[in-house]
PDBQT receptor file of N, H, CA, C and O in Angstrom, charges set to zero:
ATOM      1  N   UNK A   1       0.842  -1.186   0.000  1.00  0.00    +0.000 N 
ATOM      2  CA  UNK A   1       0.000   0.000   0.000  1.00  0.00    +0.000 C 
ATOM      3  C   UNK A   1       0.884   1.245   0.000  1.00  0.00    +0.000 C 
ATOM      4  O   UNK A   1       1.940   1.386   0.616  1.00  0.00    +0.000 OA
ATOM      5  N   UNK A   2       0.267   2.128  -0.801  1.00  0.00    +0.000 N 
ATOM      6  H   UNK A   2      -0.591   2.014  -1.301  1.00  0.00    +0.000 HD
ATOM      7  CA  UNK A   2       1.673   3.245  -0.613  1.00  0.00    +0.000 C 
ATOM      8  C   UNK A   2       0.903   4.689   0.286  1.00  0.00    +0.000 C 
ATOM      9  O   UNK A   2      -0.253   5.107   0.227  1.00  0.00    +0.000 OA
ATOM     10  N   UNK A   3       1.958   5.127   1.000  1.00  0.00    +0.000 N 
ATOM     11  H   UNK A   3       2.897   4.787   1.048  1.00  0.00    +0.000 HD
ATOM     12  CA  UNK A   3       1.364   5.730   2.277  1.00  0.00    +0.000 C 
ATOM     13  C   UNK A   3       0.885   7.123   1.568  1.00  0.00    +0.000 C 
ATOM     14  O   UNK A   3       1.184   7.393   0.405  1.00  0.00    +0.000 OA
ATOM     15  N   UNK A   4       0.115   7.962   2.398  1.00  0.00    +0.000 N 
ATOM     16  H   UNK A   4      -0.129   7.742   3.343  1.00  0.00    +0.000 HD
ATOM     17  CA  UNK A   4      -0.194   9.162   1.894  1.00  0.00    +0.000 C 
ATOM     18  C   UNK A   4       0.767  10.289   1.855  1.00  0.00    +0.000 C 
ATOM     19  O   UNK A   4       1.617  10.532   2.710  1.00  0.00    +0.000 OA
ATOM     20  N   UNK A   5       0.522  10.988   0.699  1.00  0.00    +0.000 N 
ATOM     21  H   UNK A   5      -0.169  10.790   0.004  1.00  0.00    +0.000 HD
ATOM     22  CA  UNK A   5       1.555  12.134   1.020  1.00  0.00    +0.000 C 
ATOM     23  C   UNK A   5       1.896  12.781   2.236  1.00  0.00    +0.000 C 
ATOM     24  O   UNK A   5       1.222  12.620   3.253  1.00  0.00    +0.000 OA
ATOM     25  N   UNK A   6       2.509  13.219   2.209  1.00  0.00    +0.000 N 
ATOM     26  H   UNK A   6       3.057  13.349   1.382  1.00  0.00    +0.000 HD
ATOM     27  CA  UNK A   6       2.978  14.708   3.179  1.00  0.00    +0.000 C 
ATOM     28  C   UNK A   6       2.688  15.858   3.044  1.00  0.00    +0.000 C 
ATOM     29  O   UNK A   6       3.560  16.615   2.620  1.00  0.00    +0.000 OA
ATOM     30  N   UNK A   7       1.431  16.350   3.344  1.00  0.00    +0.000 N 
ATOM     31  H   UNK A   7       0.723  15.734   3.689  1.00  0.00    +0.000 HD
ATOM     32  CA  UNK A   7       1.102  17.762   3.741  1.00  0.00    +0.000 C 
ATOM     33  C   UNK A   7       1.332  18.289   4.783  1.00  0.00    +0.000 C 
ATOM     34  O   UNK A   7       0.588  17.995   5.719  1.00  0.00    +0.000 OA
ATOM     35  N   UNK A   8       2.617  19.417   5.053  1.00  0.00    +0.000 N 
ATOM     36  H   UNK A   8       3.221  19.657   4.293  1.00  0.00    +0.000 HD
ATOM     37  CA  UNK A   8       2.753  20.031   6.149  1.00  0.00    +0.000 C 
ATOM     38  C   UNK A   8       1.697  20.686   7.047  1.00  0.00    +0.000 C 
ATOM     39  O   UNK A   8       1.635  21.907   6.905  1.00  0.00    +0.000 OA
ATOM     40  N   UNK A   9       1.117  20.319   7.659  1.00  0.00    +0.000 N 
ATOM     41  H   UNK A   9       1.167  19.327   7.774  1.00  0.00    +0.000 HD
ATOM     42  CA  UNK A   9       0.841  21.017   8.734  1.00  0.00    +0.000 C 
ATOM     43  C   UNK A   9      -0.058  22.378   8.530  1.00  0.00    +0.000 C 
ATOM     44  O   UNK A   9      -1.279  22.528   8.493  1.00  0.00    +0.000 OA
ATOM     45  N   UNK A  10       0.967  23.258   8.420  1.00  0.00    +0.000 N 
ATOM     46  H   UNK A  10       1.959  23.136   8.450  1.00  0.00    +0.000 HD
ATOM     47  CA  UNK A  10       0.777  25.082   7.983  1.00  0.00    +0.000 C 
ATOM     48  C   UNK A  10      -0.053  25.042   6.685  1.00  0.00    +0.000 C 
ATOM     49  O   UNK A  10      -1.054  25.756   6.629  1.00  0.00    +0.000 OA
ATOM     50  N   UNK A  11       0.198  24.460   5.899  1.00  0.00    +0.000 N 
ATOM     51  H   UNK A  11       1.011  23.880   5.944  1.00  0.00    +0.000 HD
ATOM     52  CA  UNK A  11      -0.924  23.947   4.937  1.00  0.00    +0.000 C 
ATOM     53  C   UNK A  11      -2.265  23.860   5.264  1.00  0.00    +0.000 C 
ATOM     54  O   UNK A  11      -2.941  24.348   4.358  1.00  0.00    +0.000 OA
ATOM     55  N   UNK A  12      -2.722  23.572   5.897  1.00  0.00    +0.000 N 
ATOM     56  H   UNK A  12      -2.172  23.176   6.632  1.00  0.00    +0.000 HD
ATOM     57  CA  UNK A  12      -3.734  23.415   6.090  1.00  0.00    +0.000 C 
ATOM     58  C   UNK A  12      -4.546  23.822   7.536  1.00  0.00    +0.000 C 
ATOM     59  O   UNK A  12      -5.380  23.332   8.297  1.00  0.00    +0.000 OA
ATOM     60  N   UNK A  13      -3.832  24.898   7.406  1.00  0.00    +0.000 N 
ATOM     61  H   UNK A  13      -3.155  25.297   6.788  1.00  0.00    +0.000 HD
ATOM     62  CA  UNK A  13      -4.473  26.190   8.276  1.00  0.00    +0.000 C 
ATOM     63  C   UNK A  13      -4.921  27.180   7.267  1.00  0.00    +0.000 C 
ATOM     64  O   UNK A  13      -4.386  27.535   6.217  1.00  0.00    +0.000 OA
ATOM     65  N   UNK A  14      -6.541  27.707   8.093  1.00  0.00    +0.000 N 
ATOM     66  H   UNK A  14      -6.976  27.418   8.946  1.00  0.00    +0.000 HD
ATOM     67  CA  UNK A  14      -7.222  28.759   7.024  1.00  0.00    +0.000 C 
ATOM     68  C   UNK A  14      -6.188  29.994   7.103  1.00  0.00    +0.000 C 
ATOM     69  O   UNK A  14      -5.161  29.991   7.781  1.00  0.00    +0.000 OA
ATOM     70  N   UNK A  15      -6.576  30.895   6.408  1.00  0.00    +0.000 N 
ATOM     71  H   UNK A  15      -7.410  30.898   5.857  1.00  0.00    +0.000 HD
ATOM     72  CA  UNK A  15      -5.803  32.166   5.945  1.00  0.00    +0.000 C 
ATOM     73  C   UNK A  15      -7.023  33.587   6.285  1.00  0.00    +0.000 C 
ATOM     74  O   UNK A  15      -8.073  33.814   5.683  1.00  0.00    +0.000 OA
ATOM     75  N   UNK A  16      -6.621  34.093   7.049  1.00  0.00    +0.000 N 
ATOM     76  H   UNK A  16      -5.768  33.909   7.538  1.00  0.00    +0.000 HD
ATOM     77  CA  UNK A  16      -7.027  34.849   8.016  1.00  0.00    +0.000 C 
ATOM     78  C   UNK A  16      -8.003  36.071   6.507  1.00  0.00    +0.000 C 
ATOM     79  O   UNK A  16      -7.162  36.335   5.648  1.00  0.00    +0.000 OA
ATOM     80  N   UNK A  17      -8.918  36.490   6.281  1.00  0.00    +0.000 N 
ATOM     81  H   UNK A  17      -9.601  36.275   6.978  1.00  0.00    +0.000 HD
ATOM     82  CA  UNK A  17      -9.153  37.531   5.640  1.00  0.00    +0.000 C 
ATOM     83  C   UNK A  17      -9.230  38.822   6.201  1.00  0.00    +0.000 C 
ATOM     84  O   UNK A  17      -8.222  39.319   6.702  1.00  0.00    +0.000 OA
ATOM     85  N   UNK A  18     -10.612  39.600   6.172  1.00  0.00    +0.000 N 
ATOM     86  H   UNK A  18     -11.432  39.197   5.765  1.00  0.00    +0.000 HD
ATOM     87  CA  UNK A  18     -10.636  40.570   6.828  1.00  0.00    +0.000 C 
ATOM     88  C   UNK A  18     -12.063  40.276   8.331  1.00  0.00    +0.000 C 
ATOM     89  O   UNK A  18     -13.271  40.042   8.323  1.00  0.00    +0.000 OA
ATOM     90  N   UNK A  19     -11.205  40.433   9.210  1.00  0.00    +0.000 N 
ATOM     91  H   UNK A  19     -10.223  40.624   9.216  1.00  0.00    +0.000 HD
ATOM     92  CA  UNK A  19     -12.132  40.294  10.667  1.00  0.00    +0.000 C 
ATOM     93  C   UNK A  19     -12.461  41.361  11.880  1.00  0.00    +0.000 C 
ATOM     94  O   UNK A  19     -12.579  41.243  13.100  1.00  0.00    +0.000 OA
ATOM     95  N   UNK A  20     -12.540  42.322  11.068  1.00  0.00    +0.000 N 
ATOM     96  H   UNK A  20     -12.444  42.418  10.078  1.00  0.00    +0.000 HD
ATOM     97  CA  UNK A  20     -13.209  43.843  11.945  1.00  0.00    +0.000 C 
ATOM     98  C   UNK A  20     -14.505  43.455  11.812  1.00  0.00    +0.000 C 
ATOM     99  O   UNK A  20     -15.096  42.445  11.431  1.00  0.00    +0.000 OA
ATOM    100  N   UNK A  21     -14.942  45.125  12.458  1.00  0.00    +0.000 N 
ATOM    101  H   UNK A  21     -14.462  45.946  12.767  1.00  0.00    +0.000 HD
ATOM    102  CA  UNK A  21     -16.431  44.711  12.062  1.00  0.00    +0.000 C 
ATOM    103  C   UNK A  21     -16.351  45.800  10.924  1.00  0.00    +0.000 C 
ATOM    104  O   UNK A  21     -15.414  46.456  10.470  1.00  0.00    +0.000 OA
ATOM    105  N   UNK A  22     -18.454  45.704  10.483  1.00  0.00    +0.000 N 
ATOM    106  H   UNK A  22     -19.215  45.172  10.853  1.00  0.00    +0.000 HD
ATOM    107  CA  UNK A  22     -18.074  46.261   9.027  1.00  0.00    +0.000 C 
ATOM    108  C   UNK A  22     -17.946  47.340   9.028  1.00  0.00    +0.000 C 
ATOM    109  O   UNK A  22     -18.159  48.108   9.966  1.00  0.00    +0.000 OA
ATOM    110  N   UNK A  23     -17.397  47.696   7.472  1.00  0.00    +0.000 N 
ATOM    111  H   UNK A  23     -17.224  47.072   6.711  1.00  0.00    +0.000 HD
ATOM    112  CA  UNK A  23     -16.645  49.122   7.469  1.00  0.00    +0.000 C 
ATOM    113  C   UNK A  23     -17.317  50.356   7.233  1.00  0.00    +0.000 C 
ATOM    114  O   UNK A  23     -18.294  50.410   6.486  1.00  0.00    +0.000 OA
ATOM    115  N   UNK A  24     -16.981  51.080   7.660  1.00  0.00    +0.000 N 
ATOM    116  H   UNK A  24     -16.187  51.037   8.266  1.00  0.00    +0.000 HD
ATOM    117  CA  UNK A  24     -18.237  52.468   7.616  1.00  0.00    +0.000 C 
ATOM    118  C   UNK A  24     -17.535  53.659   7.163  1.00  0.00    +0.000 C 
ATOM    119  O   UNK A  24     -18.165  54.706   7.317  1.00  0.00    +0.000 OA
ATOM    120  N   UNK A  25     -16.496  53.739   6.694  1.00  0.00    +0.000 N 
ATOM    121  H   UNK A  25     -15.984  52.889   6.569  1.00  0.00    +0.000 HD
ATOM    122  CA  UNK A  25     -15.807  54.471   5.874  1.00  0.00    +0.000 C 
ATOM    123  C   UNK A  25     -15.150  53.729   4.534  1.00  0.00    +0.000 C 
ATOM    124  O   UNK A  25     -14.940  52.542   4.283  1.00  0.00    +0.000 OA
ATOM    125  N   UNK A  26     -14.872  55.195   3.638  1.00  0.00    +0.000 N 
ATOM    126  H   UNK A  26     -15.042  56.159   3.841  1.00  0.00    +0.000 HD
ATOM    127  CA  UNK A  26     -14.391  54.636   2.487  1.00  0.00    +0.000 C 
ATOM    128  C   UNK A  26     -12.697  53.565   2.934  1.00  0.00    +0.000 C 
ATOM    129  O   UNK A  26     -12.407  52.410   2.623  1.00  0.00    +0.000 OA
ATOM    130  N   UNK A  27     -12.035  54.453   3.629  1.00  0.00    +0.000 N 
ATOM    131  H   UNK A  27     -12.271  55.391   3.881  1.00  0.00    +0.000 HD
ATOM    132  CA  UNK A  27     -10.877  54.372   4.248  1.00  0.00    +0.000 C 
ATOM    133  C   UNK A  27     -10.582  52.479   4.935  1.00  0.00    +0.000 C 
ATOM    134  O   UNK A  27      -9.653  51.727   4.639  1.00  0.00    +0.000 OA
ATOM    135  N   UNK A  28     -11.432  52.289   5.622  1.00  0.00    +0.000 N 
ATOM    136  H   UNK A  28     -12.187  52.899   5.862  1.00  0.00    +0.000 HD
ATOM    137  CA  UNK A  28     -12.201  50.971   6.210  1.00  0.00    +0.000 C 
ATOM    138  C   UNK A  28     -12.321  49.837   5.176  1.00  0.00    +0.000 C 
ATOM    139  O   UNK A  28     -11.666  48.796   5.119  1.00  0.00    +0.000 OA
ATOM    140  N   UNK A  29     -13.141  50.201   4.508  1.00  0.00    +0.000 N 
ATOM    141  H   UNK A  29     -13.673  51.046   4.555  1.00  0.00    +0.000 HD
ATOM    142  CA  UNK A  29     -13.814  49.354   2.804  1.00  0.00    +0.000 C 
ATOM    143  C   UNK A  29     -12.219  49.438   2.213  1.00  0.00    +0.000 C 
ATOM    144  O   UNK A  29     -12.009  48.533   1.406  1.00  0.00    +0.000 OA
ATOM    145  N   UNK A  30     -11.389  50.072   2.375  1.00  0.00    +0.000 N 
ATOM    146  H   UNK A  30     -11.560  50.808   3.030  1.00  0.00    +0.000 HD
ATOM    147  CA  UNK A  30     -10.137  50.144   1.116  1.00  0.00    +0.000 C 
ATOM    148  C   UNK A  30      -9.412  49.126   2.440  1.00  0.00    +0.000 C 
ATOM    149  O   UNK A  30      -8.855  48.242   1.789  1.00  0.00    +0.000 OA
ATOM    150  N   UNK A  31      -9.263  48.951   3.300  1.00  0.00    +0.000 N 
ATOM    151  H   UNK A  31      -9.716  49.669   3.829  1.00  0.00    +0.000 HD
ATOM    152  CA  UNK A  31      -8.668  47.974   4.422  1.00  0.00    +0.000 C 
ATOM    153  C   UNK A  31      -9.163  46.750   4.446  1.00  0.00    +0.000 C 
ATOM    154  O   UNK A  31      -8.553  45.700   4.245  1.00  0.00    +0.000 OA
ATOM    155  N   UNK A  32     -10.361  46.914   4.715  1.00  0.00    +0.000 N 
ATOM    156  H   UNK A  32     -10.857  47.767   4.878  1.00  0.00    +0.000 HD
ATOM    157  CA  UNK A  32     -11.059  45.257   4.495  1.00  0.00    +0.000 C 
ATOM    158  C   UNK A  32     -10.633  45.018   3.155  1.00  0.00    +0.000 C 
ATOM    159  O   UNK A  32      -9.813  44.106   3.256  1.00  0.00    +0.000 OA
ATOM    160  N   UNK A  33     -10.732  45.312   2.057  1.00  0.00    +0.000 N 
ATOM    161  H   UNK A  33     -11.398  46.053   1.976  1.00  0.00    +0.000 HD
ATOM    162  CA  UNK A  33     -10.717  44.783   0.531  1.00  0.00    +0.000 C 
ATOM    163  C   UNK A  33      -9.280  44.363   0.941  1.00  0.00    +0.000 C 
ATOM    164  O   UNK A  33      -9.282  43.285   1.535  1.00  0.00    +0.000 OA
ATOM    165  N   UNK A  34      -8.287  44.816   0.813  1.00  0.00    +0.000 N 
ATOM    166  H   UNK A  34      -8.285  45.692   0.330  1.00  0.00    +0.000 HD
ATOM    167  CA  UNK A  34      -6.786  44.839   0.952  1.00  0.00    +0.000 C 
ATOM    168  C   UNK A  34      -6.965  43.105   1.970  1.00  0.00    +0.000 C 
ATOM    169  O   UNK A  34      -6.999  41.932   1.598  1.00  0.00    +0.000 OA
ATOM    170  N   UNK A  35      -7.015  43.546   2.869  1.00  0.00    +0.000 N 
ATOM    171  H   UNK A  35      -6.987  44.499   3.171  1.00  0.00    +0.000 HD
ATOM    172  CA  UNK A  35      -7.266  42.090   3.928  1.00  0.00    +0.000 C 
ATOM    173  C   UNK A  35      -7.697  40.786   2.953  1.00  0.00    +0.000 C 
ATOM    174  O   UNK A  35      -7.129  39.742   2.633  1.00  0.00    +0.000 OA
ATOM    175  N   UNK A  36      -8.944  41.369   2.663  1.00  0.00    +0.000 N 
ATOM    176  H   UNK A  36      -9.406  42.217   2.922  1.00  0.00    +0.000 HD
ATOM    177  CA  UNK A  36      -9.528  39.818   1.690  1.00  0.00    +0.000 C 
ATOM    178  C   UNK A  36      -8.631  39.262   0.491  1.00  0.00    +0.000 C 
ATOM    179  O   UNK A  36      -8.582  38.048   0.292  1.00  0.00    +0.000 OA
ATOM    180  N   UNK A  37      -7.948  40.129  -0.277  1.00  0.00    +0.000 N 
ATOM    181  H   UNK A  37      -7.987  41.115  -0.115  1.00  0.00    +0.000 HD
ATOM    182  CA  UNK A  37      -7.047  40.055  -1.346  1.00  0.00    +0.000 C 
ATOM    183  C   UNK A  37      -5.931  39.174  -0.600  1.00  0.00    +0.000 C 
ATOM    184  O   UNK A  37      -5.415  38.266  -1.252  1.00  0.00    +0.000 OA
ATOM    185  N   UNK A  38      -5.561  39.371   0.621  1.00  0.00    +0.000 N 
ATOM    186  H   UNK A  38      -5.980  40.108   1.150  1.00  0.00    +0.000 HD
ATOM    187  CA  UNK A  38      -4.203  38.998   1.071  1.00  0.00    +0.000 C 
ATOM    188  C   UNK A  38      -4.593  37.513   1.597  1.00  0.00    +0.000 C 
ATOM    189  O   UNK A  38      -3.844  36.555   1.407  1.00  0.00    +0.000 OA
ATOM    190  N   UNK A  39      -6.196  37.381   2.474  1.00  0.00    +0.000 N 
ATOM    191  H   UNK A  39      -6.804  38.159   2.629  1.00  0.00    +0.000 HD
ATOM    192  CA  UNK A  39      -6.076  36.088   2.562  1.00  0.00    +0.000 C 
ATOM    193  C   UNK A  39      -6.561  35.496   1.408  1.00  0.00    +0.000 C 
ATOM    194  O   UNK A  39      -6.114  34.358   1.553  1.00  0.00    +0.000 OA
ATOM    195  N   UNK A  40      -7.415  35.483  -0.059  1.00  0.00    +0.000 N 
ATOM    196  H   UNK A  40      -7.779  36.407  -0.176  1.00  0.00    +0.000 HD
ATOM    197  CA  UNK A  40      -7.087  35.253  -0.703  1.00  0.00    +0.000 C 
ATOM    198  C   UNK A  40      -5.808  34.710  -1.667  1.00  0.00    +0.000 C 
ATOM    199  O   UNK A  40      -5.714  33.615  -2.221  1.00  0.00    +0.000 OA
ATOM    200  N   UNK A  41      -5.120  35.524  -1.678  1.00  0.00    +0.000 N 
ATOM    201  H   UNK A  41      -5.196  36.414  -1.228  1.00  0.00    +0.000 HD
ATOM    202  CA  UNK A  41      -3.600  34.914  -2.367  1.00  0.00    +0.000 C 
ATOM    203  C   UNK A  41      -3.015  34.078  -1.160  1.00  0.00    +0.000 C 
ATOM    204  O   UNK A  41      -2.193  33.180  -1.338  1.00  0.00    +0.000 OA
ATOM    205  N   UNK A  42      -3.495  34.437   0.069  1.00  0.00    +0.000 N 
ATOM    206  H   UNK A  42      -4.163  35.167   0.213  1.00  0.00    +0.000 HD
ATOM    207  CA  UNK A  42      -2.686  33.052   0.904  1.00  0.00    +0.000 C 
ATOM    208  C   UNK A  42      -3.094  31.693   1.151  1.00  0.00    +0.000 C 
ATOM    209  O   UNK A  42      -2.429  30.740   1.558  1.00  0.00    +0.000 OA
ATOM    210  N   UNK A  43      -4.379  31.784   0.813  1.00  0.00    +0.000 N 
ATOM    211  H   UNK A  43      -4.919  32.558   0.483  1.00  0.00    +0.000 HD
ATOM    212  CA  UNK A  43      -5.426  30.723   0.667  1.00  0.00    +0.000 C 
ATOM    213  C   UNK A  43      -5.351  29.912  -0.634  1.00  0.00    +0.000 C 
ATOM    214  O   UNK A  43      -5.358  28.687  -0.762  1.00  0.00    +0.000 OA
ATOM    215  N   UNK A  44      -5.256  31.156  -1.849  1.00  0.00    +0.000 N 
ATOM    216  H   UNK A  44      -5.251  32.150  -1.745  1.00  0.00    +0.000 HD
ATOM    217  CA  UNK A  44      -4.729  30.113  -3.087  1.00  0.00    +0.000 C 
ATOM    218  C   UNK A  44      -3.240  29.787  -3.463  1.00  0.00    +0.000 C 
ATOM    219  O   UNK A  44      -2.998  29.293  -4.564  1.00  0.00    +0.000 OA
ATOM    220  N   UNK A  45      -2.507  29.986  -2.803  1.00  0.00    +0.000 N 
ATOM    221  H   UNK A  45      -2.704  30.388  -1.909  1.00  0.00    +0.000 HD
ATOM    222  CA  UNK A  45      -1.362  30.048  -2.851  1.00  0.00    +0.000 C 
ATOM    223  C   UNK A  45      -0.911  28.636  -1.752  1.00  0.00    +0.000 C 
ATOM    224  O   UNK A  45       0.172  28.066  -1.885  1.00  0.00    +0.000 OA
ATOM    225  N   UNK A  46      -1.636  28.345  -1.003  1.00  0.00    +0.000 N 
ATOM    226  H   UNK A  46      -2.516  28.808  -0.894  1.00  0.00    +0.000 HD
ATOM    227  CA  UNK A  46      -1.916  26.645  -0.235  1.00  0.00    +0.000 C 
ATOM    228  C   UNK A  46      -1.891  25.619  -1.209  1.00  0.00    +0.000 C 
ATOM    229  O   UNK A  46      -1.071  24.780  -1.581  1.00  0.00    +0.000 OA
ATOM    230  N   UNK A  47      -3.516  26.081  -1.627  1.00  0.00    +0.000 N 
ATOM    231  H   UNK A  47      -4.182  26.763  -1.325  1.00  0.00    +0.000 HD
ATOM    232  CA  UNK A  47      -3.982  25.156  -2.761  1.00  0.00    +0.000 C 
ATOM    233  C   UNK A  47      -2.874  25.042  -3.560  1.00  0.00    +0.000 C 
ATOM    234  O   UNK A  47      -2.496  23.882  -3.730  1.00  0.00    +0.000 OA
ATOM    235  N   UNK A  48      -2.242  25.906  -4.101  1.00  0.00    +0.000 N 
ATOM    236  H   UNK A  48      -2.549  26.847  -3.963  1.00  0.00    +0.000 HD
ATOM    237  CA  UNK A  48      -1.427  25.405  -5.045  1.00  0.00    +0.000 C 
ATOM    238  C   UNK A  48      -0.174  24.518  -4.627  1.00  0.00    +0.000 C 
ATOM    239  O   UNK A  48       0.459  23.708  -5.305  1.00  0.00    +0.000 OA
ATOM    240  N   UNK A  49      -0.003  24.927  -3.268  1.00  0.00    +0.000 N 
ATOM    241  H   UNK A  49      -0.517  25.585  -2.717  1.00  0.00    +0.000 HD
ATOM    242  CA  UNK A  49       1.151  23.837  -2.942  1.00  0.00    +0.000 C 
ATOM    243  C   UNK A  49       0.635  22.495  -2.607  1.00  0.00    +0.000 C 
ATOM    244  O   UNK A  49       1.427  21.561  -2.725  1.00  0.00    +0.000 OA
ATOM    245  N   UNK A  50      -0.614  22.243  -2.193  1.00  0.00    +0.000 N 
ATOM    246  H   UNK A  50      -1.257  23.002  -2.097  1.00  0.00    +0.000 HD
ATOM    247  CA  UNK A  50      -1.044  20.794  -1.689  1.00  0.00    +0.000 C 
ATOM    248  C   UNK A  50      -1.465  20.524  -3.526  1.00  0.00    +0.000 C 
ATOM    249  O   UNK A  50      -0.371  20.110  -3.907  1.00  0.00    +0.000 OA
ATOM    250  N   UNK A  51      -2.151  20.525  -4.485  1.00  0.00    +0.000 N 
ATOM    251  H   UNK A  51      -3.041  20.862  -4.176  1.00  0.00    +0.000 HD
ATOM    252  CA  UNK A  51      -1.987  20.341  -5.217  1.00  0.00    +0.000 C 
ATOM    253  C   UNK A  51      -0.331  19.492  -6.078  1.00  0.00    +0.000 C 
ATOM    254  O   UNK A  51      -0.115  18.389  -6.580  1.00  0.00    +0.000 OA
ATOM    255  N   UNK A  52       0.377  20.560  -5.885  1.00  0.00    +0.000 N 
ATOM    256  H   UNK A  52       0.202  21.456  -5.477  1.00  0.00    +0.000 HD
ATOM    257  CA  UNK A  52       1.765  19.991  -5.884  1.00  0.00    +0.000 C 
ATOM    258  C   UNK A  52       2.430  19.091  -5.564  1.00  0.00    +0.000 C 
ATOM    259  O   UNK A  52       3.356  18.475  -6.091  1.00  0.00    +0.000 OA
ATOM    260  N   UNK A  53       1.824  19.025  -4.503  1.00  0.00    +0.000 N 
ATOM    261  H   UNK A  53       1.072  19.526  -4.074  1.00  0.00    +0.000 HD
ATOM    262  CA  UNK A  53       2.553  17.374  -3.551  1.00  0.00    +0.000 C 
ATOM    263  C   UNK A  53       1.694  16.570  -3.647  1.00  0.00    +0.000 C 
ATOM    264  O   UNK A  53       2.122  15.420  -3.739  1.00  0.00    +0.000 OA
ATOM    265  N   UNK A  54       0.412  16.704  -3.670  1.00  0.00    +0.000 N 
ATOM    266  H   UNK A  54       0.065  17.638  -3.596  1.00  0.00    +0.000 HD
ATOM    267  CA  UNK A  54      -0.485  15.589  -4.497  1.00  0.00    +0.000 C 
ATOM    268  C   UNK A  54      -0.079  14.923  -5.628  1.00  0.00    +0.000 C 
ATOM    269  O   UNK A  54      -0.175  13.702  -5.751  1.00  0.00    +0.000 OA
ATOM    270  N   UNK A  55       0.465  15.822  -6.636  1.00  0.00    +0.000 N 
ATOM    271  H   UNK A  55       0.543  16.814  -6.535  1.00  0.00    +0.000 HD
ATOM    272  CA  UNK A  55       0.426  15.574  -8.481  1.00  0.00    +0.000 C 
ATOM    273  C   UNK A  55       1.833  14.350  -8.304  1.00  0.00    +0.000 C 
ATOM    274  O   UNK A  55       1.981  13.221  -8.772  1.00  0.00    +0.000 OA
ATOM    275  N   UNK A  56       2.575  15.080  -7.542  1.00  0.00    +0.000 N 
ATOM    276  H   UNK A  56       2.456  15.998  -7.162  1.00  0.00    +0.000 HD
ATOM    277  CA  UNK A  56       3.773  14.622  -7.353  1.00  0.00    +0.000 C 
ATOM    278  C   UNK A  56       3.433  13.445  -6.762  1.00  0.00    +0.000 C 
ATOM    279  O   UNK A  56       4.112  12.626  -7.381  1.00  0.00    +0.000 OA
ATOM    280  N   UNK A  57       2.762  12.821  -5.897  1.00  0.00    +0.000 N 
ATOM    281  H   UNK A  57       2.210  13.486  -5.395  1.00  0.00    +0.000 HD
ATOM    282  CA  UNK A  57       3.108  11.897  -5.002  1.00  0.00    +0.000 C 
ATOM    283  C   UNK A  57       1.740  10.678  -5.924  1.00  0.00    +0.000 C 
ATOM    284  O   UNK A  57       1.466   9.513  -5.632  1.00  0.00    +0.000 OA
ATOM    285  N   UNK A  58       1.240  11.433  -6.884  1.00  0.00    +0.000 N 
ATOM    286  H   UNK A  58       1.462  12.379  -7.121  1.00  0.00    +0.000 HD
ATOM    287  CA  UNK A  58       0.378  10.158  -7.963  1.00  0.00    +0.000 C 
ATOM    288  C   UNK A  58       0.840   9.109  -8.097  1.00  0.00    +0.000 C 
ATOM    289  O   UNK A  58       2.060   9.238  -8.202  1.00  0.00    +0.000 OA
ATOM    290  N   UNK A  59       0.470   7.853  -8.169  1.00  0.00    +0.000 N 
ATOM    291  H   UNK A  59      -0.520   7.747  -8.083  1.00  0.00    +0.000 HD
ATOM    292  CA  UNK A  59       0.724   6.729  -8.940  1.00  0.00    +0.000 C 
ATOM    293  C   UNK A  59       0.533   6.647 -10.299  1.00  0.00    +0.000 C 
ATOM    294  O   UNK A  59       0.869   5.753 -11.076  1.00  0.00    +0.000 OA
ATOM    295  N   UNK A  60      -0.141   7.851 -10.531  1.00  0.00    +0.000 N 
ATOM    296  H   UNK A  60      -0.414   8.577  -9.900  1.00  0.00    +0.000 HD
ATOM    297  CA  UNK A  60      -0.357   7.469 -12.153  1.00  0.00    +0.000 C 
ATOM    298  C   UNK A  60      -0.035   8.333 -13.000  1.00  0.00    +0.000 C 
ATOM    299  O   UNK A  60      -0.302   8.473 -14.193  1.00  0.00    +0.000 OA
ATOM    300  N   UNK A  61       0.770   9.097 -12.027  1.00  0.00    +0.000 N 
ATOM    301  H   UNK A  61       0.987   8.983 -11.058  1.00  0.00    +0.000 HD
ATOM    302  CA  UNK A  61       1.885  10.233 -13.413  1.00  0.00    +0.000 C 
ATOM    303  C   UNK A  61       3.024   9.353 -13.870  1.00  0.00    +0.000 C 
ATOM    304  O   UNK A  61       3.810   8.587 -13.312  1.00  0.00    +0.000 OA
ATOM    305  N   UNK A  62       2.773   9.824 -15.288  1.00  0.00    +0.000 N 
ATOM    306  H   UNK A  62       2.135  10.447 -15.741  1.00  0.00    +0.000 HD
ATOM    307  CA  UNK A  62       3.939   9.605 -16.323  1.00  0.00    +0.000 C 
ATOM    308  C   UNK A  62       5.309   9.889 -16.166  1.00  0.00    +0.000 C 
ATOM    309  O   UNK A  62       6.098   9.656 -17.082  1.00  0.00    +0.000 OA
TER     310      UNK A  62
């Protein structure tokens, strides 16, 4: 049987977005957006590494 990959850990912790409360200025709204963008790219930027060590660790890649 071949064992499961290795996904670190930190991997698979969520990625924080924006967690104020809501924003009531323009100033606020340009902070939260910024926040969501960042856990966004840190959130897909996971995916793309567990992906990676998935593809890699296939039995049925060429």
């Amino acid at each position: 049987m071949i064992p499961p990959p290795r996904v670190p850990p930190d991997l698979l912790q969520p990625c924080a977005g924006y967690t104020g409360p809501p924003p009531q200025s323009e100033g606020q709204i340009s902070d939260a957006l910024i926040a969501e963008v960042r856990g966004r790219h840190c959130a897909n930027g996971k995916l793309a590494t567990v992906a990676d060590i998935l593809n890699k660790s296939s039995p049925f890649e060429g």
